[in-house]
C-alpha positions in Angstrom: 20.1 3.6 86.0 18.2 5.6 83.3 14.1 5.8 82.9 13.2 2.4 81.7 8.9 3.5 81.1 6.6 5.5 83.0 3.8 3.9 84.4 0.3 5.3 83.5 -2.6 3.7 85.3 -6.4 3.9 83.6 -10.3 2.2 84.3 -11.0 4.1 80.7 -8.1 2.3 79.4 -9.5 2.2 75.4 -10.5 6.2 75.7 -6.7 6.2 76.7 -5.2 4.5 74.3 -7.0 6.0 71.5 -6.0 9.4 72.2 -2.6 8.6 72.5 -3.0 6.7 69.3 -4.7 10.0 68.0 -1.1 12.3 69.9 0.9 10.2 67.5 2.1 7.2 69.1 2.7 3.6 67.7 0.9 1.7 70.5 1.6 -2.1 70.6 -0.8 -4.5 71.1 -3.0 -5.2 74.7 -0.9 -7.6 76.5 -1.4 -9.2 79.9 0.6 -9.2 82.9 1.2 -11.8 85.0 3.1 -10.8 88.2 4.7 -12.3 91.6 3.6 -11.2 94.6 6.8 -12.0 96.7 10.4 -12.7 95.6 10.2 -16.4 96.0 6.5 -16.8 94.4 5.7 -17.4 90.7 3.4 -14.8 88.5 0.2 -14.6 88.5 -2.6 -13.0 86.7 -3.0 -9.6 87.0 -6.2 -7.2 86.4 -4.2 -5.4 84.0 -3.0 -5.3 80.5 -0.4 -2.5 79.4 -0.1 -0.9 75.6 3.1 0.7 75.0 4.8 3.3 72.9 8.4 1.9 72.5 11.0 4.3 71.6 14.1 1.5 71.1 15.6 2.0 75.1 12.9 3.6 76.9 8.9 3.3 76.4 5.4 4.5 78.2 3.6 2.0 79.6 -0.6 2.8 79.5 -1.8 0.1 81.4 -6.0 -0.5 81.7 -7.8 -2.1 84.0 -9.4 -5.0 81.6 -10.7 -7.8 84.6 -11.6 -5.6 87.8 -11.7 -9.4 89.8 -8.4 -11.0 88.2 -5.7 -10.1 91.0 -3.9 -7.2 91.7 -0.2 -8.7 92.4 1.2 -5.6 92.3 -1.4 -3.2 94.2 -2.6 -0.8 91.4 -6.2 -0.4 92.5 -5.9 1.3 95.7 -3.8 3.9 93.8 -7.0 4.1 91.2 -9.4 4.3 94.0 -7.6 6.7 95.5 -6.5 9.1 93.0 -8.1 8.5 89.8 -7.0 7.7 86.1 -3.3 9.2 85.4 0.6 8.9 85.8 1.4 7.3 88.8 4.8 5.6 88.4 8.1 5.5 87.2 10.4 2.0 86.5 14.5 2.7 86.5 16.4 0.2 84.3 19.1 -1.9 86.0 20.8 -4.6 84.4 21.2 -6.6 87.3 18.3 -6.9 89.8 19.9 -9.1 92.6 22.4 -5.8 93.1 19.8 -3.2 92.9 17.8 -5.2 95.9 21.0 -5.4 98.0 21.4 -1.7 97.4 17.5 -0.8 98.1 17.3 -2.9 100.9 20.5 -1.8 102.7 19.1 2.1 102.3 15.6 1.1 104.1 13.9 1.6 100.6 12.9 -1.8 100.0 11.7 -5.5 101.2 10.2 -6.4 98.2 12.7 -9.1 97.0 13.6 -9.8 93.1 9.9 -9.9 92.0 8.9 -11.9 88.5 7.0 -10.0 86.0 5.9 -12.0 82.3 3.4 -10.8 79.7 2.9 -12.9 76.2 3.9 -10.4 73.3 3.0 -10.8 69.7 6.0 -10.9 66.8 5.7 -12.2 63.8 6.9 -15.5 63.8 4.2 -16.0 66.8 3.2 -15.8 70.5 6.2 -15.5 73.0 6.5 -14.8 76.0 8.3 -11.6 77.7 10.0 -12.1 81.6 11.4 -9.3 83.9 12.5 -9.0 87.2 11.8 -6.1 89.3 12.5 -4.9 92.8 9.8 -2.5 93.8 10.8 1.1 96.4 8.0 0.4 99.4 5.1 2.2 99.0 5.1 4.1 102.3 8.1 5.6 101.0 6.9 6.3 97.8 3.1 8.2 98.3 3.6 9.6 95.0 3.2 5.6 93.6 4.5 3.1 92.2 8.7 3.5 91.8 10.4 0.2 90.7 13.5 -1.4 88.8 13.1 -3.0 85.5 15.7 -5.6 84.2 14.5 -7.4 80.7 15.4 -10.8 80.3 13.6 -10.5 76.8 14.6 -7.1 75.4 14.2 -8.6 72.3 10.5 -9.0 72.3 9.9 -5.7 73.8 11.6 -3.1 71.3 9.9 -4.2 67.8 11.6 -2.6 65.2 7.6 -2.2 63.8 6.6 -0.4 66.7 9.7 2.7 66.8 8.0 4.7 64.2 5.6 7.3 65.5 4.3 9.7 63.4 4.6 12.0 66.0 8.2 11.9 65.6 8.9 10.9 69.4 12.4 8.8 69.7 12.5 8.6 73.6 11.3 9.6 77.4 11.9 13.0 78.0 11.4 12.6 81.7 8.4 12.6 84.1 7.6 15.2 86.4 6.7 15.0 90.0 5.2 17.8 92.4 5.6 18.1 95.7 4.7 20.4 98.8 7.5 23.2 98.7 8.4 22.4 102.0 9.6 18.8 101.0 11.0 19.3 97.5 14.8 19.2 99.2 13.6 15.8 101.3 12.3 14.4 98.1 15.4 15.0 96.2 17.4 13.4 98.5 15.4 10.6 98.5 15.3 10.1 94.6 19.3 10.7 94.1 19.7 7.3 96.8 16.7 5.0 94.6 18.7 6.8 91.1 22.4 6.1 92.3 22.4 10.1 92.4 21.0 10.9 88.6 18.4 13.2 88.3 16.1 11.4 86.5 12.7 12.8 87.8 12.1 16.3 87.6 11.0 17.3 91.5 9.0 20.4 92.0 7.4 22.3 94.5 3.4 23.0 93.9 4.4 27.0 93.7 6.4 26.0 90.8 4.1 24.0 88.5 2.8 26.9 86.8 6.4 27.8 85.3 6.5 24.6 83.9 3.1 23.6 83.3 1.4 26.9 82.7 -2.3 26.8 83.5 -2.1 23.6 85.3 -4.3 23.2 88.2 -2.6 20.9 91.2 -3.9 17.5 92.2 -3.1 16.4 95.7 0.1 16.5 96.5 2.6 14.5 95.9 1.9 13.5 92.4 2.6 12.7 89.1 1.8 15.2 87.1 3.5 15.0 83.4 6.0 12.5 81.4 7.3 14.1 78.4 8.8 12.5 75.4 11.5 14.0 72.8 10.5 14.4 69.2 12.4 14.8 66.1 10.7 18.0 64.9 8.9 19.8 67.5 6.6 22.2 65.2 5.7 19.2 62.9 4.3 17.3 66.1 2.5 19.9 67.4 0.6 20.1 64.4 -0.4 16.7 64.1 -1.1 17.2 67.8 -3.5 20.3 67.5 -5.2 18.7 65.0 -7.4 16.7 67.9 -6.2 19.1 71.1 -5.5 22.2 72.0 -1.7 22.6 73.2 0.2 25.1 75.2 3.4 26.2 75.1 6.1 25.2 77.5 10.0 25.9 78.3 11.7 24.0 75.5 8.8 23.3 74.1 4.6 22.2 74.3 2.4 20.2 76.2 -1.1 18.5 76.1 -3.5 19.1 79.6 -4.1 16.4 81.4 -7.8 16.5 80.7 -7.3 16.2 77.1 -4.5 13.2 77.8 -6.4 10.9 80.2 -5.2 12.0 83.2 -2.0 13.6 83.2 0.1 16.5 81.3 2.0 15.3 78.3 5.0 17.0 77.0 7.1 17.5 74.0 10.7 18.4 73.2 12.8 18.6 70.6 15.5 16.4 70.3 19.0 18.1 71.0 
């Protein structure tokens, strides 16, 4: 079960993706979701539209806000309302969604069912049309966000070959970070290793922490979101194309962009080992 994307939420969704665009991604095209609301309805429309950078097995998903009174499936907007523009999720790739919903369920992480997820992509020959299935970690477990399971029926139409290059150099997800009180960073852990199959996929830290790993940071309210990283393929030819539109600091193995100067939430780079 590795990361499948990162889930970035934005109102100011073309702000958002043009900086990115500026950071050095490949961004595919606006695409719309249509989503299920229970395991045995069909999709619907959703308010939202995602833009991706895809990196081949793993991606970050910006997803805008484009039609405030579509519906909201899949119950982004009280996470907007409530904490603003910025990283607020984190989908786990499985290959076989009827077992990870057994396994959820039987830990008292989930009711959601196997829920349907479909989005028309562009490829050359033409429109087609993308289908998932997902079993979603209930919320009041999860006040960090949105956690979930991705399983692509259509990986085919996801990872372009025309949208892997970045000139930013990035090949992959780095990981996302996640800060917590200090008193619950054990509980949290804990938590993540049963929803993971016990791989540390998220990076858990306590709020006294941040600042050794996101120096200068200021905390939002707790827990959050606070940075997903990416690995590069040179790190001091990214952080040049970087600095030439924002100011970036220095990290352990390697830099990062603010959040204010990344929509939201801290973005980091690594070099690829």
């Amino acid at each position: 079960m590795p990361i499948d994307h990162t889930v970035f939420l934005t109102r100011d969704y073309a702000e958002t993706w043009r900086r990115y665009e500026e950071l050095g991604f490949t961004l595919s095209p606006p695409s719309r979701h249509f989503a299920s609301r229970t395991g045995d309805s069909e999709p619907v429309p959703s308010c939202t539209a995602n833009r991706c950078a895809y990196f081949g097995d793993s991606f970050l998903e910006l997803i805008g806000i484009v039609d405030e009174a579509a519906g909201d499936p899949w119950r982004v907007l009280p996470i907007l309302d409530a904490r603003g523009d910025g990283l607020h999720g984190c989908s786990f790739g499985v290959v076989d969604s009827a077992a990870a919903e057994r396994r959820l369920r039987e830990a008292g992480l989930s009711d959601s069912g196997v829920l349907k997820l479909q989005r028309d992509v562009e490829l050359p020959e033409g429109t087609r049309t993308a289908r998932f299935r997902s079993v979603h970690i209930g919320r009041d477990h999860t006040p960090e966000g949105i956690l979930h399971t991705a399983e692509h029926l259509t990986p085919e139409y996801i990872h372009q070959p025309r949208y892997l290059g970045h000139p930013n150099g990035a090949r992959g997800v780095a990981g996302i970070l996640l800060v917590v009180p200090d008193a619950e960073v054990a509980a949290y852990r804990d938590r993540y290793a049963v929803i993971t199959g016990e791989k540390r996929l998220v990076d858990i830290e306590g709020v006294s922490d941040l600042d050794a790993v996101l120096p200068g940071e200021t905390p939002k309210a707790l827990p959050y979101f606070a940075a997903h990283g990416v690995v590069v393929e040179d790190l001091s030819k990214a952080r040049k194309l970087v600095e030439a539109h924002v100011p970036t600091i220095t990290r352990p193995g390697g830099f990062f962009v603010r959040a204010e100067d990344a929509g939201g939430a801290a973005l980091y780079f690594e070099e690829a080992r």
